[in-house]
N, C-alpha and C positions, 0 to 999 in steps of 0.2 A: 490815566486816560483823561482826553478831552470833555471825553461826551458823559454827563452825568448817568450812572448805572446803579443799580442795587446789586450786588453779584452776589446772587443765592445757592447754585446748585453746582455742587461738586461733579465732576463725570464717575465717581464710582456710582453716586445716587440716579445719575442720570441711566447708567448701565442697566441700574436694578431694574431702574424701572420701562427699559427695551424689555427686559426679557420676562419680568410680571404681566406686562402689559402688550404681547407685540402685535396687536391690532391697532395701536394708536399710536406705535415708535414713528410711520410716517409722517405723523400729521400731529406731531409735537411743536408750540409756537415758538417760533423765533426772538417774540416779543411779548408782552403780557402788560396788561394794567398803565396804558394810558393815560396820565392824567395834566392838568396845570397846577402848579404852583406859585403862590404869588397872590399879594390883593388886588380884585378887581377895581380899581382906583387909577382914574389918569395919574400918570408919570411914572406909573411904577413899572417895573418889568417883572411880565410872568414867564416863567419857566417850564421848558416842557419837561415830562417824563416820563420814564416806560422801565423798565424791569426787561434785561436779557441775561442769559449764563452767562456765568462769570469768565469761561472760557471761550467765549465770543465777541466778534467787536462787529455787530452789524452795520454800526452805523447808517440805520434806513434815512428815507428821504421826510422829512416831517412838514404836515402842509398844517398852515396856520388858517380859520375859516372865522368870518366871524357875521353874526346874524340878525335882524330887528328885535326878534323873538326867539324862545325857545326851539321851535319846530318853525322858524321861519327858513326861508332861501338863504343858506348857506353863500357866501361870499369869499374869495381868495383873498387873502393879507401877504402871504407870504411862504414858500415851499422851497426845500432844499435841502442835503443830509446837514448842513452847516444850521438849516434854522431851528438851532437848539432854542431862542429867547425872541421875545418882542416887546415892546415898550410902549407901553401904551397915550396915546395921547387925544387932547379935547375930541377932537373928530368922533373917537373908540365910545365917547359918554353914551349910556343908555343900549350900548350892545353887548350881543353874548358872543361868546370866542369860545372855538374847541380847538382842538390837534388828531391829526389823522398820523398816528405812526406806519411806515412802512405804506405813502401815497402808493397808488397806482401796481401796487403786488395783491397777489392772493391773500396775504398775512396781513394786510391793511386792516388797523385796530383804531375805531374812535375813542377817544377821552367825553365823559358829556360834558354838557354846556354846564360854561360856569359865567356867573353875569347876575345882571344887566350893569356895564361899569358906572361906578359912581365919579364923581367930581370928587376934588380932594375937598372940596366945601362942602360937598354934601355929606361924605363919609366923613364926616367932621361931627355932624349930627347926632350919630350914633349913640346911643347910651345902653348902658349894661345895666341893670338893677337890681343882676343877680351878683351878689357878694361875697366872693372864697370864702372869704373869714366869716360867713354864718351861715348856718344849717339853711336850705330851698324853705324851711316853712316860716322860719326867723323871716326871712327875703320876703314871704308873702303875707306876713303879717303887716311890713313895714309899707308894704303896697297897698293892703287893703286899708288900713290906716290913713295913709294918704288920701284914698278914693274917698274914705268917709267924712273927710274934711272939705275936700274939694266940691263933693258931687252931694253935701249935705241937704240941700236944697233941692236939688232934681230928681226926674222921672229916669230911668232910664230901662232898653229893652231891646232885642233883635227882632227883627222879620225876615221871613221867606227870601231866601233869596239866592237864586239858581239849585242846586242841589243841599243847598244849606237851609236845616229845619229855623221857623221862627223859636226864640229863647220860651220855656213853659214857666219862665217868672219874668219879674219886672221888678227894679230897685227902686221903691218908691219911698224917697226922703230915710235913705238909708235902710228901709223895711223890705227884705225879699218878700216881694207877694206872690203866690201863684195865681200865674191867667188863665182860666179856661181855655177851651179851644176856640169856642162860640165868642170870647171876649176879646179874642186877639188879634193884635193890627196885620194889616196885609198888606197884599200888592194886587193893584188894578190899572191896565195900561201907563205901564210906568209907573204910578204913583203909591202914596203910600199913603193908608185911612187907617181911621182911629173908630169905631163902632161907637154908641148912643153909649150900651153899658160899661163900654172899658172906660170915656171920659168920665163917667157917674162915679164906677169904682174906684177910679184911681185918684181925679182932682173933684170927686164931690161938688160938680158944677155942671149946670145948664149950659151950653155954649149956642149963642144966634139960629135961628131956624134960619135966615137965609144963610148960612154958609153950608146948612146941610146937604147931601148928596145920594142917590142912589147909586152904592155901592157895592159888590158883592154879593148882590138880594138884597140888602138891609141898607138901612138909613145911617149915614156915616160921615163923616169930616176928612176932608184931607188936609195932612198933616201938617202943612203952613197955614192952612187958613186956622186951624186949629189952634198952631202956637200965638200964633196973632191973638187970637181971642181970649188965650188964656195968659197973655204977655208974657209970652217964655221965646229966650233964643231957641234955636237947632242946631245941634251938633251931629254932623252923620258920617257915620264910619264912611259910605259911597264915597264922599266927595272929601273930607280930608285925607287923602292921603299923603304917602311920600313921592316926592318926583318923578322918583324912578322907582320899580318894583323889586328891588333886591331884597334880599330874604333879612337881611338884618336889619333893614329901616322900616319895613311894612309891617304894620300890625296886622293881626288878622282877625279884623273887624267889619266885616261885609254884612252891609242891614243893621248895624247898630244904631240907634234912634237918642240922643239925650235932648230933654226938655228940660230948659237950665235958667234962672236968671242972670247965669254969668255969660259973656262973649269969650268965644274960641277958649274952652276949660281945657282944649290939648292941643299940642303940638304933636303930628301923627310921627315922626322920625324919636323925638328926644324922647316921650313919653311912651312909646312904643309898649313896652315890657307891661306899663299901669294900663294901658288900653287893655290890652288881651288880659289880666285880669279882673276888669271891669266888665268884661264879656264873659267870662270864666264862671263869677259869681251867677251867672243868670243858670247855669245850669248845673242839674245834678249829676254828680260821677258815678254813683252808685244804681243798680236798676234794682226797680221795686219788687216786691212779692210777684208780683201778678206778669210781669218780663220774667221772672223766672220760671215761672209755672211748666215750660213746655220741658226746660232741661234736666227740675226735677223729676218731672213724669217720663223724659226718655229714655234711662237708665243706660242705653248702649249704643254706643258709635262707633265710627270708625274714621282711626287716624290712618293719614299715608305721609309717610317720607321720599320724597321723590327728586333725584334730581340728574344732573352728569352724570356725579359719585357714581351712579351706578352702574356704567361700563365698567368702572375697576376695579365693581367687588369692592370697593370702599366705605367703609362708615360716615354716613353723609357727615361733612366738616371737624367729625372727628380724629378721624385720620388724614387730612391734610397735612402732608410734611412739611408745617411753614408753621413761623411762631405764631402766636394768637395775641395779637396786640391787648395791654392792658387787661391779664386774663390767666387762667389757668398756664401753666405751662406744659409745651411741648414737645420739649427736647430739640426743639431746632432753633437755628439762627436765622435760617433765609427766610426772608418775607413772602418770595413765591415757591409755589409746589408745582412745579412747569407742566408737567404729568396730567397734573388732578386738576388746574387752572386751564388747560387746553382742552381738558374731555369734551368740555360743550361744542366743541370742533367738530366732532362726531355726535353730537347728540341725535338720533334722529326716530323716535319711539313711532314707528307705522303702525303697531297695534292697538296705540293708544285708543281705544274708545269707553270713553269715562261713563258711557251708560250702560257698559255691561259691567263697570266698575259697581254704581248706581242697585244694578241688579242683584247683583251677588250682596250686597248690601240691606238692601230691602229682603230679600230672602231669608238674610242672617237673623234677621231681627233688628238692625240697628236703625234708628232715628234720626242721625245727624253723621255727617261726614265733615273730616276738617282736613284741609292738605296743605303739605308746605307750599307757600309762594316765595318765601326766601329764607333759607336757611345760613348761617352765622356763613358760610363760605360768599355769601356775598353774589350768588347767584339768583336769577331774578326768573320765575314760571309764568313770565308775565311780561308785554311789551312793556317799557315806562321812557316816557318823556324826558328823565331823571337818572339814568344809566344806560351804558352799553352791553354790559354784563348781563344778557337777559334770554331769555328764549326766541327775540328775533332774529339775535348773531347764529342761532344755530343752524342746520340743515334742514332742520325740520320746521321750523319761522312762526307756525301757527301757534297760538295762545291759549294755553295749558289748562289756566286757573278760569277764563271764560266757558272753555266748554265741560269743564269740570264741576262751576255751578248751574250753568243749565239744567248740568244733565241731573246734579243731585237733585236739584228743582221741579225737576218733571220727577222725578224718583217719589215723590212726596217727602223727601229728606231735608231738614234743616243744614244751611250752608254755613260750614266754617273753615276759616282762612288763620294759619299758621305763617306767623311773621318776624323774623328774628330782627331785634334792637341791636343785636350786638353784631357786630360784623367785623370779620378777619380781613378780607381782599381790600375795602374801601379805604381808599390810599388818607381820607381826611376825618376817621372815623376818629374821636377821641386824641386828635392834633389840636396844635394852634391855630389850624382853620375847620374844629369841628364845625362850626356853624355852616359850614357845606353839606356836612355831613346829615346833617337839622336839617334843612333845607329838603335833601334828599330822602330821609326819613317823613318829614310831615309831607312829602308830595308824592312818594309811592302809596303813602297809607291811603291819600286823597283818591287815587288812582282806583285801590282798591276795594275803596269803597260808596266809590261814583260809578263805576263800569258796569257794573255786573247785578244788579238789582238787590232784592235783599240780603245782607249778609247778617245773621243769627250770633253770630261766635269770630272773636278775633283773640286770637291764643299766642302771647306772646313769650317770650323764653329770656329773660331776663338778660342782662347789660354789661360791662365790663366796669373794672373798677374806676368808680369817677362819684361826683354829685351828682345831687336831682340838681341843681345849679344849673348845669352842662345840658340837663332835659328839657327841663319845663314841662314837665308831665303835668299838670293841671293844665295847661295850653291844646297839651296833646290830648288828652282822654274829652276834654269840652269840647276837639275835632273830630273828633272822633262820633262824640254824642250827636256834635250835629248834623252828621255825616246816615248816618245809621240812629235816633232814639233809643230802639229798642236792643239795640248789640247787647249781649254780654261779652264781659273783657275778663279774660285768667286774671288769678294772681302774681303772674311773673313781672308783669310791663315795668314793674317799676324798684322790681331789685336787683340792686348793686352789686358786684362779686366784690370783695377785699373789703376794707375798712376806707374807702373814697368818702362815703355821705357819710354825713354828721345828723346826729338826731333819729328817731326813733319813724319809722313810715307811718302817717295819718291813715285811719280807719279809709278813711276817703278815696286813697289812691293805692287801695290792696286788692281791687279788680273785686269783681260778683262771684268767684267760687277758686276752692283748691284747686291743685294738681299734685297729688303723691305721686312719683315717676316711679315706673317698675315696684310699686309696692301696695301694697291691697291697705285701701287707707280706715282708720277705725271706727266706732261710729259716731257721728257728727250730723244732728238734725240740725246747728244752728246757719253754719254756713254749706252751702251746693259744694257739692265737689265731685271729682271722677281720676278714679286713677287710670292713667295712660302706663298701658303693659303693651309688650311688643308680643307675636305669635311664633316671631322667629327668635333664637338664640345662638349664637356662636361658643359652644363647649370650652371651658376652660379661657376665655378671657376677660379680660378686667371690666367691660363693660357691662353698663346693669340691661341694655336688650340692646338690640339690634335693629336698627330703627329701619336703616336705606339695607339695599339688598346685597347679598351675596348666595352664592351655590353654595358655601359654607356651613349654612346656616341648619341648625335642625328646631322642626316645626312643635308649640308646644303641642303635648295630647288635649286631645277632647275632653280628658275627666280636668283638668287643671284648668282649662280654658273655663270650663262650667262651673270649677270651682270660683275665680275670677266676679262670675257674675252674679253668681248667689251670695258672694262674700259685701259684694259693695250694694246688692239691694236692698239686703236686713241692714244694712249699716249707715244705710239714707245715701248712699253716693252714685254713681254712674261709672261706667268703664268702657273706655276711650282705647277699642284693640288695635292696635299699631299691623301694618304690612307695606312691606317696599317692593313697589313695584319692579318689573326686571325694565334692563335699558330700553326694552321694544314697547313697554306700554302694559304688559302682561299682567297677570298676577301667579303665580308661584301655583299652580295646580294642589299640592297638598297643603298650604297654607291658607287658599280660597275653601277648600274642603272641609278644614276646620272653623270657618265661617260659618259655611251652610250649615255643617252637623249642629252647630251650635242655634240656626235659625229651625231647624226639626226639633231639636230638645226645649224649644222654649216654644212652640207651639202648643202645647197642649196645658201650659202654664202660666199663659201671658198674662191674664187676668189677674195674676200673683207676684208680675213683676214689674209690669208698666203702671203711671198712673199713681203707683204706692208711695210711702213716705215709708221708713226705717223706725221699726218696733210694734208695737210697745216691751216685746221679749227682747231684750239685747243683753250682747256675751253669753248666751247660755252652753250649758256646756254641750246638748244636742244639734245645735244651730242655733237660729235665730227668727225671726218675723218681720213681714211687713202690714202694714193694712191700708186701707180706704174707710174714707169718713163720707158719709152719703148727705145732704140736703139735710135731713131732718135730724143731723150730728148722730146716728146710731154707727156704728164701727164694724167694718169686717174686718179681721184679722187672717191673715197666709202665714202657717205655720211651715219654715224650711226645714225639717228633722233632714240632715245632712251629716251625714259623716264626712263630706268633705271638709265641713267646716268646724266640726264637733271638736270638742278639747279632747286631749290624748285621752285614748282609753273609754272616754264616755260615749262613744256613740251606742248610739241604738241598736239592739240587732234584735234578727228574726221578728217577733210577734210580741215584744215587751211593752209592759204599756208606758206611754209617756203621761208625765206631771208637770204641770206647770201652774203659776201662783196665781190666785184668783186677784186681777186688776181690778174690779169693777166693773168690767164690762157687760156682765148677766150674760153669757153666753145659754143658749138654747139647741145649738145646732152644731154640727161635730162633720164635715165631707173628706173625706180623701177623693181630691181631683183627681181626674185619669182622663179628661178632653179639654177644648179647646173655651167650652161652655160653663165650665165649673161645676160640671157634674160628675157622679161618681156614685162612690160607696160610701152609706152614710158610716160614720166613726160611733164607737159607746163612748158620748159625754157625762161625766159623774163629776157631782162636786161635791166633794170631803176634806173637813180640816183644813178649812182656808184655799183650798188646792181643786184644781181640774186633775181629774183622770180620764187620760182620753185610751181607747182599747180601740186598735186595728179591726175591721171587720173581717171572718172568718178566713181562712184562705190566701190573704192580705200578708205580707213582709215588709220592712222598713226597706226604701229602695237603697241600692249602693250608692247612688249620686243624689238623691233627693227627693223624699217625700213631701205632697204639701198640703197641708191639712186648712178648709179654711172653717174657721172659726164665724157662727154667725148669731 
């Protein structure tokens, strides 16, 4: 054939899936996954393409558009079923191009904007800094090494600027210093000041009272009369940029300040890669004790998997019948799954209302909610500027992941957003034009974490096999930081599937806490973590739960569910329950059920499970413990005597008394809880031979699912 195709689907697979599926046999695409190929550079020529069955020759009509901007007025180039290619020329410099496959039909599919074109001079500029042949940290050593030669002599540091936090250090003559808040530079109409204490602490100098200024409240310099005075150039990320704003010449250095005695220390195109870790350095990847505080003390949230997938009873993007590029294998060859790649054709969830989601949530008990906004299939719960592939192609057009933090917002629930790196559909995902792919990746993240006010938790799911080379995950997480400060970030974001990276992952870029998936994780006070379990399971198959929905599925019980959360409290961790919504928005009646039963069984216990920290009883063979440490360092301890959790054989039964090793703690006071207050029936506390014996009060039984004794 003439016209370049991908031919993926056989008509037996096609059949299978008329008659799995035959609500959707109508309204199966013609065509799938529009994109260009090609670099955006005059003279070259980009190619269109699309993906149709292989026993089809639609040959649609392809209109060529090209733009000022990304979301600018679209413009005609050129349309026709023949205009497979275009070639770009001077005129094209500094615009974006898409293609509209199948113009002027119902089936009409965009490609996003790819751009802004460069000049073959400009694109000449480009430099790469990251080096196959050495591990991403080797590459960042040899970068920061540079910096500390070049930039030996100066200050340097960010400011405020539009959604972008000021940096919480400054490079001062090689030394990271931390800036207060009260010492750091800003922005006032326009400009940009330097406060009385940050010139003190940084260049230990007086600078002229008349340059000074009423700035901000306070008495302050603006930043040229300043460099003046202290006879240093300016070097500002604002104003050096590249030409044009293509993703592979532009640093991303917005508000960056150097005070230097050298002229122009960068070129913003060549040097690109040494900028963004010159900016990198200013912040920390890791969040401190005190950002962590709330997800130690939450213990239980709630995941949702949500997407198309869910019309077809399908495993969100694990059962896509299409290979999985650079990845586990699937058993297929074709690139598309026509089927599962069209669902969002019908997407159109009318019951969605995420605040009786919100509801049922707060009820349960849980603290924090996190939902898919894109899942490895490459679909998007979210408009973005940066794909087509998203919730506004569907029927249903409104924005998923917006009124899903709201609603968790008003809920009093911490918000967190689920976002997969790895992506199956993205025609330029881990190619020789990933850096589109980059591109599209650091600008949905931008998206998602500019739109929607505070986001708590961005939970990533790990990558395909490649380098951090390919990532530049120190770039990403320092956008991240300045996006959101106080985020916490999984441990996934930054690992690799297969033997792709070389070298060992820095403490630095392993995110602020676990994720044991489907497995009750063990105990660990030194890092946060929470295992994400699902509530549904599908009997008999390979997979560890069941994340997106199906009628298949059977719901776990209440005692397992409550095992669950008892297991990861004594253990210091949190548990993250999984449910997939139905295609309407819904939630699954007995699946919601076992939500709430679990928000009534933890009422009258809460004070033994939120707030806590894991032990000082841990592994024992009755349960386990958590406690609370008060102001004045004296310790309550919540004793779990569980048999859900007990080693074989040893649980407690009836009225036996329990023993446990005397810590240190001087205990005086013995309750078995039975409300919401921490009141109860007082326990018989004895200490004999190194040992507590504690004696049920009269009447009293070890419960089936969990007793909890607090210790005071």
């Amino acid at each position: 054939m003439s016209k370049f195709k991908q031919h993926l689907f056989c008509l037996l697979t096609l059949a299978a899936a008329v008659f799995a599926a035959p609500s959707l046999a109508g309204n199966t695409a013609p065509w799938v996954r529009a994109y260009i190929e090609g670099e955006e550079i005059t003279g070259s020529t980009l190619e269109s393409r699309y993906t149709a069955p292989e026993d089809e020759s639609p040959s649609p009509v392809i209109r060529w558009e090209k733009s000022d901007s990304r979301n600018g007025k679209p413009v005609l180039v050129q349309q026709g079923a023949d205009a497979e290619s275009y070639t770009l020329t001077d005129k094209d410099a500094g615009k974006y191009f898409r293609i509209i496959v199948g113009a002027g039909t119902k089936d009409a599919i965009e490609s996003a904007w790819i751009g802004p074109v460069m000049t073959e001079e400009q694109a000449e500029g480009i430099t790469n800094r990251f080096d196959s042949g050495k591990s991403y940290h080797e590459n960042v050593a040899d970068l920061q090494n540079e910096l500390k030669e070049r930039l030996k002599d100066s200050v340097y540091f960010t400011v405020e600027t539009g959604p972008l936090h000021a940096s919480p250090y400054a490079m001062v003559r090689n030394e990271r210093t931390a800036i207060p808040e009260n010492l750091r530079p800003f922005r006032e109409n326009g400009k940009i000041y330097l406060n009385q204490p940050f010139i003190q602490a940084v260049f230990k100098k007086e600078l002229p009272d008349e340059i000074m200024e009423e700035a901000g409240g306070q008495k302050a310099y603006e930043l040229g009369n300043a460099a003046r005075a202290l006879k240093l150039n300016l070097w500002l990320g604002d104003k050096n940029r590249a030409p044009v704003d293509n993703f592979r010449m532009q640093p991303m250095a917005e508000g960056l300040v150097i005070l230097t005695p050298e002229k122009n220390v960068f070129s913003p195109v060549k040097d690109r890669d040494l900028i963004n870790e010159a900016v990198n350095q200013l912040f920390d990847f890791k969040a401190g004790e005190e950002q962590l505080q709330w997800f130690r003390n939450a213990k239980f949230g709630m995941f949702l998997h949500w997407n198309p997938s869910s019309l077809l009873e399908r495993e969100i993007s694990w059962e896509r019948n299409a290979v999985r590029p650079r990845d586990s294998a699937s058993g297929h060859k074709n690139i598309v799954d026509f089927e599962y790649d069209s669902a969002y054709r019908n997407f159109n969830p009318r019951q969605y209302d995420p605040r009786k989601w919100m509801s049922i949530a707060k009820k349960s008990g849980m603290k924090y909610a996190v939902l898919t906004t894109k899942h490895h299939d490459g679909f998007s719960n979210f408009p973005s500027s940066y794909d087509t592939y998203t919730i506004a192609a569907t029927p249903y057009k409104k924005d998923i992941v917006g009124q899903f933090a709201a609603a968790a917002r008003a809920a009093g629930l911490k918000v967190g957003f689920y976002y997969s790196g790895r992506d199956w559909f993205n025609p330029y995902y881990l190619t020789n034009q990933h850096y589109r792919y980059l591109e599209y990746y650091f600008g949905q993240l931008s998206e998602l974490l500019t739109r929607y006010g505070q986001v708590d938790v961005i939970w990533f799911d790990s990558l395909g096999n490649s380098s951090l080379n390919q990532w530049d995950p120190r770039t990403m997480v320092r956008r991240i930081k300045q996006y959101q400060p106080d985020i916490l970030i999984n441990n996934r974001m930054n690992g690799t599937r297969g033997g792709g990276n070389k070298g060992d992952l820095l403490e630095e870029l392993k995110g602020d806490f676990l994720t044991p998936e489907c497995k009750l994780g063990p105990f660990n006070s030194k890092t946060p973590w929470e295992s994400c379990m699902t509530v549904a399971n599908i009997p008999g198959t390979h997979w560890t739960g069941n994340w997106s929905y199906t009628s298949k599925a059977k719901t776990v019980p209440l005692e397992k569910s409550i095992k669950f959360l008892i297991n990861n409290t004594v253990k210091d961790g949190n548990l993250l329950y999984n449910i997939g919504p139905t295609p309407l928005g819904a939630f699954d009646p007995e699946q919601a059920n076992i939500f709430l039963s679990m928000g009534k069984w933890i009422a009258p216990y809460r004070e033994a499970i939120y707030n806590t920290r894991g032990g000082p009883y841990i592994e024992q063979p009755w349960g386990g413990s958590c406690y609370k440490t008060s102001a004045n360092g004296k310790k309550t301890v919540y004793l779990h005597v569980s048999p859900l959790i007990a080693q074989n054989g040893k649980a407690l039964k009836g009225s036996e008394p329990l023993f446990i090793k005397d810590l240190g703690e001087k205990f005086t006071k013995a309750t078995v809880i039975v409300n919401g207050n921490g009141n109860g029936k007082a326990a018989k506390l004895e200490k004999e031979d190194g040992q507590y014996k504690i004696t049920l009060p009269a009447g009293v039984t070890w419960d089936s699912l969990d007793t909890v004794i607090k210790l005071q």
